[in-house]
C-alpha positions as CSV (number, residue, x, y, z in Angstrom):
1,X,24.7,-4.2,2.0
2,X,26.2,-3.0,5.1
3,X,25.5,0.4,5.7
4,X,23.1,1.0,3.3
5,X,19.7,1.3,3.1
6,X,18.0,-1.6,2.4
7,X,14.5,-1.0,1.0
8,X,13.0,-4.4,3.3
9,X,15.2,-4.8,6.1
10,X,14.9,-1.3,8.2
11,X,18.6,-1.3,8.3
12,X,20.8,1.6,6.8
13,X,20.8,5.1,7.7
14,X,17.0,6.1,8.7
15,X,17.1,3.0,11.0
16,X,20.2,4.5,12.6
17,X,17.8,8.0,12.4
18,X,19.7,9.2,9.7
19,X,18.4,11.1,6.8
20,X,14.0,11.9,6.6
21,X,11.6,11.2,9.1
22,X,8.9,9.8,9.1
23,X,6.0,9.5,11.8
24,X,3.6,7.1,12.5
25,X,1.6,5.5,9.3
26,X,1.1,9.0,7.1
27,X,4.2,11.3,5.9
28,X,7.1,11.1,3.2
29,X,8.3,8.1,2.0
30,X,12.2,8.5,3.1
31,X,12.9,7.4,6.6
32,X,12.0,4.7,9.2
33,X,8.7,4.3,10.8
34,X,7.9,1.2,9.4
35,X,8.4,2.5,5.8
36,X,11.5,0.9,3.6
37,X,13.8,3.2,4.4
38,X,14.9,5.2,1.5
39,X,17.4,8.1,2.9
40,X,17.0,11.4,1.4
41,X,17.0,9.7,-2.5
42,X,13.2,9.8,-4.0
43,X,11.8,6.4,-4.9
44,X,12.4,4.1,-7.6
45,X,10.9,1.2,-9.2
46,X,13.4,-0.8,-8.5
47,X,12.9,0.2,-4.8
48,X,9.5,-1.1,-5.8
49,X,10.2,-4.5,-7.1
50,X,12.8,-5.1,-3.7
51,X,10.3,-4.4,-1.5
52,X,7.7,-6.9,-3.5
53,X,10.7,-9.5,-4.1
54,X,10.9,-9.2,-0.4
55,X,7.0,-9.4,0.6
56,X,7.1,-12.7,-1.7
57,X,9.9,-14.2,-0.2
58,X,8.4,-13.8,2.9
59,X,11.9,-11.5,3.7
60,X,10.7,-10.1,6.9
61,X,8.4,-10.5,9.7
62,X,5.1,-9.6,10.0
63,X,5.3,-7.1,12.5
64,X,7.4,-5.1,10.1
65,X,4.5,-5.4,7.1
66,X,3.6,-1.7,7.9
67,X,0.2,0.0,6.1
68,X,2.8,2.0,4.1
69,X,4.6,-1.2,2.8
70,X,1.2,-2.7,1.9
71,X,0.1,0.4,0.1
72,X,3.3,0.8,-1.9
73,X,3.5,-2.7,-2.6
74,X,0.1,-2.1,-4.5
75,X,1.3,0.9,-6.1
76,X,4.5,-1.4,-7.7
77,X,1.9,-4.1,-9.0
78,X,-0.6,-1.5,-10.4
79,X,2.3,-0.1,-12.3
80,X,3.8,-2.9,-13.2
81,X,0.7,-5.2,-14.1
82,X,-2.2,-2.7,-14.4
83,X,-5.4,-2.8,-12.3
84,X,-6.7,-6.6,-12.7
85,X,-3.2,-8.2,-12.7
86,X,-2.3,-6.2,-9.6
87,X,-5.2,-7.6,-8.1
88,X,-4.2,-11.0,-8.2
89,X,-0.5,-10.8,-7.5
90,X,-1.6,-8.8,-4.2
91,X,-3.9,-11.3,-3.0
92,X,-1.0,-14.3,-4.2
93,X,1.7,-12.4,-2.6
94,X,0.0,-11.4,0.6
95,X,-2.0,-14.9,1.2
96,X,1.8,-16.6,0.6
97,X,3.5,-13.9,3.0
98,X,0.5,-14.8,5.5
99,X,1.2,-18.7,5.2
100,X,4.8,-17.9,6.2
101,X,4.2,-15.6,8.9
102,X,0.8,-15.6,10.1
103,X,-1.1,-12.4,11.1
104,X,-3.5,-12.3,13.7
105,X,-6.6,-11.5,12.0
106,X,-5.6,-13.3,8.0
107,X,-5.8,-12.3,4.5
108,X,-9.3,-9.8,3.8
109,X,-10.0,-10.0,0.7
110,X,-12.5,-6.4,0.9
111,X,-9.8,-4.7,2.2
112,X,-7.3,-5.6,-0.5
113,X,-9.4,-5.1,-3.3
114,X,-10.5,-1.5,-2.1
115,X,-6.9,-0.6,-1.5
116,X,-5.9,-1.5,-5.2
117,X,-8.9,0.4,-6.4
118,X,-7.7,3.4,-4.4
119,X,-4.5,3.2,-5.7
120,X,-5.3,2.1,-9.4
121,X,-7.4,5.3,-9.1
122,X,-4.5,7.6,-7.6
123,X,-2.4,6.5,-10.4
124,X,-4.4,6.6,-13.2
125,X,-5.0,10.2,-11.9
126,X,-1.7,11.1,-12.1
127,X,-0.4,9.4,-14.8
128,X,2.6,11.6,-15.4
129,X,3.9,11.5,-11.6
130,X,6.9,10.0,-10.8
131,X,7.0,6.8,-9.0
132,X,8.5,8.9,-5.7
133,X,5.6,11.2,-6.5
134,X,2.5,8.8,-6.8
135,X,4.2,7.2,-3.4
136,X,4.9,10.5,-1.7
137,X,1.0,11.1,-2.5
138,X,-0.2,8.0,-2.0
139,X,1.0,7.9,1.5
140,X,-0.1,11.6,2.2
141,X,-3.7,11.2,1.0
142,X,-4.2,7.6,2.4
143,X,-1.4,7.2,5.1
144,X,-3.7,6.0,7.6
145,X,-5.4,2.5,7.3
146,X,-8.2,3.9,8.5
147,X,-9.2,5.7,5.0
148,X,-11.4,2.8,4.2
149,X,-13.7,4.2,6.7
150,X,-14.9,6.8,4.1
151,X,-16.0,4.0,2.0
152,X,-17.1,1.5,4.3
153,X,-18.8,1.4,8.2
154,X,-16.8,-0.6,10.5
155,X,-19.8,-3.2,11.0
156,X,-19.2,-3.8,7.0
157,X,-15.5,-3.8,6.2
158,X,-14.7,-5.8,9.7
159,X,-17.9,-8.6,8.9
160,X,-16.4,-11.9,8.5
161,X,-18.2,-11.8,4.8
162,X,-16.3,-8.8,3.7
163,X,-13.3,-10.9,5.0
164,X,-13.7,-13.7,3.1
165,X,-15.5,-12.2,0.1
166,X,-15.2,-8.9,-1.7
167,X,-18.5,-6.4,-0.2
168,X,-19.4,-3.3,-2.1
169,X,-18.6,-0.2,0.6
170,X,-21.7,1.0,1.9
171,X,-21.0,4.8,2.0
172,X,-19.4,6.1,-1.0
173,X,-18.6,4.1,-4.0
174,X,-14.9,3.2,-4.5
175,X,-13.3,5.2,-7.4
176,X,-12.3,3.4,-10.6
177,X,-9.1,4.6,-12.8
178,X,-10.2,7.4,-14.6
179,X,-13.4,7.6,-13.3
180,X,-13.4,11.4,-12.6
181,X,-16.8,12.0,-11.4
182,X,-15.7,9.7,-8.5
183,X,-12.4,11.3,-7.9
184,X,-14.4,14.6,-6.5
185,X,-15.2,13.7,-3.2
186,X,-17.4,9.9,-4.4
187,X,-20.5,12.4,-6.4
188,X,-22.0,10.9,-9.3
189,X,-23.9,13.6,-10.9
């Protein structure tokens, strides 16, 4: 794979700064920063399926699991399994990738479960998108691990109960796919 891009590694041309850009945790999904670097080609699945082949195998190092890589890893297991299934091969994959390399703070099981219900959400939302588009979306609506905070205080989504336990956020209700009343702005009529 020499000189390519390689969808795990952070090799190929955007690591050499080739091709798009990418800054920080937010913007498109070709280019470095932490994202797999895809060059100026949109998306694929199968760019989808390397990166989660790679976050099973435990393919790279922690440091490298950027916020991008988590969220698009959920958007290939809500497509590929649907909602509940993506659920549970996230939390397999990223408890298994945490035994292998482990993270400072551990596997929070609030935090992963809102994420796939974001996601799930996004999708269902845009059903017809492209895979490069749902990720080019994904990314630019919740680019910043920080979304959660619309959902949830800090005090809540950082307790060591929503850690080890699923919490319901405590200031807006996540979204559910197709759940349209949700989808503007969290009102409930």
């Amino acid at each position: 794979m020499s000189g390519e891009a390689s969808p795990v590694s952070g090799e190929g041309r955007a690591a050499r700064g080739e091709g798009g850009a990418v800054s920080g945790e937010a913007g498109p999904v070709s280019g470095g920063g932490g994202l797999p670097p895809f060059g100026d080609r949109p998306i694929a699945e199968d760019d989808l399926a390397a990166l989660a082949a790679a976050v099973e195998g435990a393919a790279f190092q922690q440091g490298d699991f950027s916020h991008a890589r988590h969220v698009l890893l959920a958007l290939h297991y809500v497509r590929a399994h649907g909602p509940e299934a993506a659920l549970a091969r996230m939390r397999s994959a990223l408890q298994a990738f945490n035994a292998r390399h482990p993270p400072r703070t551990g596997y929070h099981e609030t935090i992963t479960v809102a994420w796939i219900a974001l996601v799930a959400h996004h999708a269902a939302e845009h059903a017809g998108a492209s895979v490069h588009e749902l990720a080019e979306s994904l990314l630019r609506i919740y680019g910043s691990s920080k979304a959660l905070l619309a959902h949830y205080s800090p005090a809540r989504l950082l307790s060591d109960e929503a850690r080890a336990a699923f919490v319901a956020p405590d200031l807006a209700p996540l979204p559910a796919p197709g759940d349209d009343r949700l989808a503007r702005g969290g009102r409930q009529p």
